[in-house]
RODO-2510 file (C-alpha; in nm, 4 decimals, decimal comma):
residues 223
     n   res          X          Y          Z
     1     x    -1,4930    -7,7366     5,1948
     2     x    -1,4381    -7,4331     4,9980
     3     x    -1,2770    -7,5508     4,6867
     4     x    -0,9467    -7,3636     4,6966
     5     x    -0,8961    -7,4322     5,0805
     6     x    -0,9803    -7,8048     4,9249
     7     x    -0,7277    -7,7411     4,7375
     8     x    -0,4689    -7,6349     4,9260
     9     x    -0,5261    -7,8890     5,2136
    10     x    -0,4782    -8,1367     4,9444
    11     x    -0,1523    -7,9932     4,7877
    12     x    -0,0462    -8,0070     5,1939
    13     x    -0,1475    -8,3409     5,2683
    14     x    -0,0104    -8,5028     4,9641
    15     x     0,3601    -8,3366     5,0240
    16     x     0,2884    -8,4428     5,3766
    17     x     0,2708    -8,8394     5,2426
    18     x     0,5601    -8,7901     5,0404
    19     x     0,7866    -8,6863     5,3438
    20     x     0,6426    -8,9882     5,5046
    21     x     0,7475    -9,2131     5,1738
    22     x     1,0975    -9,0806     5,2392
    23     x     1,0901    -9,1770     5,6542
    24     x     1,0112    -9,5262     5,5276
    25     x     1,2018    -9,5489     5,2387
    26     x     1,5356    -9,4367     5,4374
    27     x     1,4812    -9,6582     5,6705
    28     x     1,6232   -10,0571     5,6695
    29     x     1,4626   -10,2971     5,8907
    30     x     1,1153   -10,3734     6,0149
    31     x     1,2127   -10,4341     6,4154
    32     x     0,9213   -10,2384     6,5066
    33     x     0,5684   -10,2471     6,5031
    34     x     0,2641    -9,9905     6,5533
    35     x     0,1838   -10,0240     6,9110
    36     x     0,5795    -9,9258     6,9254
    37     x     0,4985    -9,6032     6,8572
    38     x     0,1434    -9,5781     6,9330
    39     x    -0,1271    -9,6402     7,1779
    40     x    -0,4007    -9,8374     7,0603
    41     x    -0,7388    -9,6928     7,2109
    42     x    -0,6069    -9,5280     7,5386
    43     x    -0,8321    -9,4742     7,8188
    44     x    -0,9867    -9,1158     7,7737
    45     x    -1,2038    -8,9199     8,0541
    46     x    -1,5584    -8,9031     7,9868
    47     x    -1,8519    -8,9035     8,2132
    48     x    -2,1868    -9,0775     8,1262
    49     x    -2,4473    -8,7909     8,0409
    50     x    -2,1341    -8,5312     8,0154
    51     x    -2,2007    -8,3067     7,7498
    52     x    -1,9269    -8,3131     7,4835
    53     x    -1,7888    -8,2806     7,0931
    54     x    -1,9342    -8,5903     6,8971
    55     x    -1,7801    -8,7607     6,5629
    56     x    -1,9908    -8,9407     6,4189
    57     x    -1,8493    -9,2005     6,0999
    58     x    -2,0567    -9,0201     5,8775
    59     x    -1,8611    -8,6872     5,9374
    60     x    -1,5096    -8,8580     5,8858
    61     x    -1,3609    -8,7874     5,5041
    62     x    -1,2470    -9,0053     5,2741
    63     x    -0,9941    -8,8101     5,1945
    64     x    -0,9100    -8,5233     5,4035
    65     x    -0,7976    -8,5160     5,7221
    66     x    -1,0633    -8,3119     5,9026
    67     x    -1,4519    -8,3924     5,9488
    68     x    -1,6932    -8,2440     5,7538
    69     x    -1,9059    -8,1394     6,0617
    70     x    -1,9474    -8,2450     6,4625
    71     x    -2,2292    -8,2328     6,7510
    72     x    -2,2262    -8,1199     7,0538
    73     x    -2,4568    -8,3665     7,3036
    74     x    -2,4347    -8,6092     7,6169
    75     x    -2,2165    -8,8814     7,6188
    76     x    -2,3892    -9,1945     7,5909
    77     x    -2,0961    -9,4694     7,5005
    78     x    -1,8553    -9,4824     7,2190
    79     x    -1,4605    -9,4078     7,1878
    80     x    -1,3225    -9,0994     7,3315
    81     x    -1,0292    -8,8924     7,1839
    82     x    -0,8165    -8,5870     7,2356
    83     x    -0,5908    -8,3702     7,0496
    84     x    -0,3096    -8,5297     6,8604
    85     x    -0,5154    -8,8909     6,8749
    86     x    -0,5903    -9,0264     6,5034
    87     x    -0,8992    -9,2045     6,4278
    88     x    -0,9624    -9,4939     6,1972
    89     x    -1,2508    -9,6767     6,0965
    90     x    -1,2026   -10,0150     6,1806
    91     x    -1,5468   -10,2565     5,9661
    92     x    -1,6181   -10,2185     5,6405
    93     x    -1,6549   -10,0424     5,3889
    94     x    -1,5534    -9,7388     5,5948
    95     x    -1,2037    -9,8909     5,6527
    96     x    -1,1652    -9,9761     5,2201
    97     x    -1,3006    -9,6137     5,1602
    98     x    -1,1046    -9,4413     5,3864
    99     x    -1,2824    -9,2893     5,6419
   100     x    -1,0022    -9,1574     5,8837
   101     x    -0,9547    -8,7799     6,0965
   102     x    -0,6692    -8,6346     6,2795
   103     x    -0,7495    -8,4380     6,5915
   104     x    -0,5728    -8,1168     6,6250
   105     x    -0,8806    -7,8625     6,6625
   106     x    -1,0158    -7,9383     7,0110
   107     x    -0,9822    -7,6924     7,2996
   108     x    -0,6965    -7,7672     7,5446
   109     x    -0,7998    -8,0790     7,7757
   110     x    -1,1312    -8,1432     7,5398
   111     x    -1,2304    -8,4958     7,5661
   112     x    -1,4437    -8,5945     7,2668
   113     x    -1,6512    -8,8696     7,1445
   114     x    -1,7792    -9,1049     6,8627
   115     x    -1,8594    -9,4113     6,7082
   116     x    -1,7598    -9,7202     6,8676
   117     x    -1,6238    -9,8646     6,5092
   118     x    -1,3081    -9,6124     6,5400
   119     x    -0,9564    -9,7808     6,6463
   120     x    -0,7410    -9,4252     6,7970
   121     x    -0,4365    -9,3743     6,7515
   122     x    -0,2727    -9,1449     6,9982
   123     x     0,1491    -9,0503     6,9767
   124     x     0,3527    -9,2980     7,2046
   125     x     0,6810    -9,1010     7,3785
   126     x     0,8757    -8,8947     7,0611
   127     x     0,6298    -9,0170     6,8023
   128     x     0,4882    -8,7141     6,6243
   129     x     0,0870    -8,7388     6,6170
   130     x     0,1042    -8,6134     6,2682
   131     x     0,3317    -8,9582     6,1554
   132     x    -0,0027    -9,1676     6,2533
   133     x    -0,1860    -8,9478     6,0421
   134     x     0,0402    -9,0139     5,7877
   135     x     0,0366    -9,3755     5,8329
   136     x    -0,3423    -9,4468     5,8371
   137     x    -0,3758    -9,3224     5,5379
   138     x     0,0076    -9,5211     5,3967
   139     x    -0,1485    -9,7854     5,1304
   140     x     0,0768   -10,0306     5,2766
   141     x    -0,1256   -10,0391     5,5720
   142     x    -0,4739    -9,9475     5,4482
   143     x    -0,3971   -10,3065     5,2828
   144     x    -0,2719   -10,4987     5,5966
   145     x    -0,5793   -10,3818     5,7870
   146     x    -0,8144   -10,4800     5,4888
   147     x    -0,7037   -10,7973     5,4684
   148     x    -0,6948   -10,8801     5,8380
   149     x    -1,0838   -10,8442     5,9247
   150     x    -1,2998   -11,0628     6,0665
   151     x    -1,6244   -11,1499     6,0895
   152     x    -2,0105   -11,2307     5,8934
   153     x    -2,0037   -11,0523     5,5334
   154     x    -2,0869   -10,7171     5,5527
   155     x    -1,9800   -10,6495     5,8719
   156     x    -1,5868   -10,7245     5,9220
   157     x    -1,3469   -10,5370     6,1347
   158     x    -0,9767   -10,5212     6,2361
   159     x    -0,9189   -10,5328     6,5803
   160     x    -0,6616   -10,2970     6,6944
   161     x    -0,4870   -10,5833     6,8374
   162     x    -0,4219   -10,6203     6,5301
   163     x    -0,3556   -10,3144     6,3889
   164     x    -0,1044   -10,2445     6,6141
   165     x     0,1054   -10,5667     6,4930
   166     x     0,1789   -10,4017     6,1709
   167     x     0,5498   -10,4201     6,1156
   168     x     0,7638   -10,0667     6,0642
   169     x     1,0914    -9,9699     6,1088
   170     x     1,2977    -9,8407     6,4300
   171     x     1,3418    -9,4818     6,3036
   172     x     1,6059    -9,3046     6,4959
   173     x     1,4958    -8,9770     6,6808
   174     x     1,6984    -8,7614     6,4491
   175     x     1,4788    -8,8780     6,1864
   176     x     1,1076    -8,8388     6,3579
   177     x     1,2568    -8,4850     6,4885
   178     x     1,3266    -8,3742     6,1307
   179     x     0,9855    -8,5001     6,0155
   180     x     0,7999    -8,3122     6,2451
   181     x     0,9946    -8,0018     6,2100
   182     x     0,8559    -8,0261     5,7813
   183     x     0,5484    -8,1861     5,8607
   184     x     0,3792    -8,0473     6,1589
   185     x     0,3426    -7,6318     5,9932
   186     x     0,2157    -7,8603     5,7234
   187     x    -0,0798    -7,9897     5,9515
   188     x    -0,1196    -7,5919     6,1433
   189     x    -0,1884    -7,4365     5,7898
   190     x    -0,4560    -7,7395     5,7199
   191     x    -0,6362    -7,6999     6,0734
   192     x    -0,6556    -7,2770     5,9790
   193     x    -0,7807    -7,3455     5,6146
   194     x    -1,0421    -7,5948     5,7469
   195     x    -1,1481    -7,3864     6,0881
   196     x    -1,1623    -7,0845     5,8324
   197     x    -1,3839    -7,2981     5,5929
   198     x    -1,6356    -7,4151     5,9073
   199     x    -1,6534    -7,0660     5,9962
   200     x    -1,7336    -6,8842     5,6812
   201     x    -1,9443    -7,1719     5,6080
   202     x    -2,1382    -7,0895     5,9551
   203     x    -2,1729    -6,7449     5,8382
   204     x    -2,3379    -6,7855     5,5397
   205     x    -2,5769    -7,0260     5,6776
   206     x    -2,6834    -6,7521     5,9364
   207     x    -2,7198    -6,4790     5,6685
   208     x    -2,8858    -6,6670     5,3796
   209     x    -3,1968    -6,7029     5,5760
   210     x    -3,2197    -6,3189     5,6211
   211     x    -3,1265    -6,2392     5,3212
   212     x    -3,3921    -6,4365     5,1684
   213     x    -3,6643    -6,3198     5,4315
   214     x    -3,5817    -5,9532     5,3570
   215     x    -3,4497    -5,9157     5,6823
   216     x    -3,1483    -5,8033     5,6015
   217     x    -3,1526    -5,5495     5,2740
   218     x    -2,8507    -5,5231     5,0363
   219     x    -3,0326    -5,2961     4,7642
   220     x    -2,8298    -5,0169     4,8428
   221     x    -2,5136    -5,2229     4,8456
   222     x    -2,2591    -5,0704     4,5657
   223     x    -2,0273    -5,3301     4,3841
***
């Protein structure tokens, strides 16, 4: 990503967290858990063959909560996801290191696809999508699910059985209403700096060639 739309994604996403810190923080019991608010890996429409958006892992940042890049091909198997679904990397190391993506950017009613190591999050009744967002990325949890894989050495995963047993608090509806209100133009201005990014990006990677070839001639370009 461009580095000052880097940067302000960042900026966004970290006083995202914090307004998340405070939701928790204000809050004083644990009488809920994930799947409370969430569905763990609804079922999504897909057709074998169908030609659709693809995710892979290796796309999903560490840090950011956009892909670096998608595909466009048939459907051949893996978990499907819509707008306002988060996705998390369930085996390691792509769970330690972060690999997670929220979903704002597809066309209305896009179905799209990708690896079958994601658990998805999508919003359960007044949850706000952008909360589970928040909260895949909430140490507290990172840690929960880290701890709570199974399997051989080198290839352990957290069910989302489990993942959806991770203890939170009842917030009242005041309380998710106000976060979304702060949080979700926090989220709009991130999808426009990173759509902006893939396009200009796009751009130069269709000029460069010509301009290199000759094809297109700047000589007489004044500065």
């Amino acid at each position: 990503m461009n580095l000052s739309f880097h940067r302000i994604n960042d900026n966004l996403q970290q006083q995202a967290f914090s307004v998340f810190d405070n939701l928790i923080a204000n809050a004083e019991n644990n009488d809920y858990t994930v799947s409370d608010y969430a569905f763990l890996n609804p079922k999504r429409r897909l057709a074998k063959n169908q030609v659709a958006r693809s995710i892979d892992m290796s796309q999903l940042s560490t840090r950011g909560a956009f892909p670096s890049s998608w595909e466009i091909k048939p459907f051949n198997g893996g978990m499907r996801f819509t707008n306002g679904d988060t996705l998390l990397a369930r085996i390691t190391p792509c769970l330690e290191n972060g690999k997670t993506a929220f979903i704002d950017f597809l066309d209305d009613g896009e179905v799209a696809f990708g690896s079958t190591e994601y658990i998805v999050l999508a919003p359960k009744n007044d949850t706000p999508p952008e909360m589970l967002y928040c909260l895949a990325r909430y140490p507290a949890f990172v840690d929960y699910a880290v701890k709570n894989m199974n399997g051989s050495s080198g290839r352990q995963r957290v069910s989302a059985e489990t993942v959806g047993q991770y203890r939170l608090p009842l917030f009242d509806k005041h309380s998710l209403v106000l976060f979304k209100e702060v949080v979700s133009p926090m989220f709009l201005k991130m999808r426009y700096n990173f759509l902006e990014n893939m396009r200009l990006a796009e751009l130069r990677d269709a000029l460069l060639p010509k301009l290199m070839s000759g094809e297109i001639d700047v000589s007489a370009v004044q500065l």
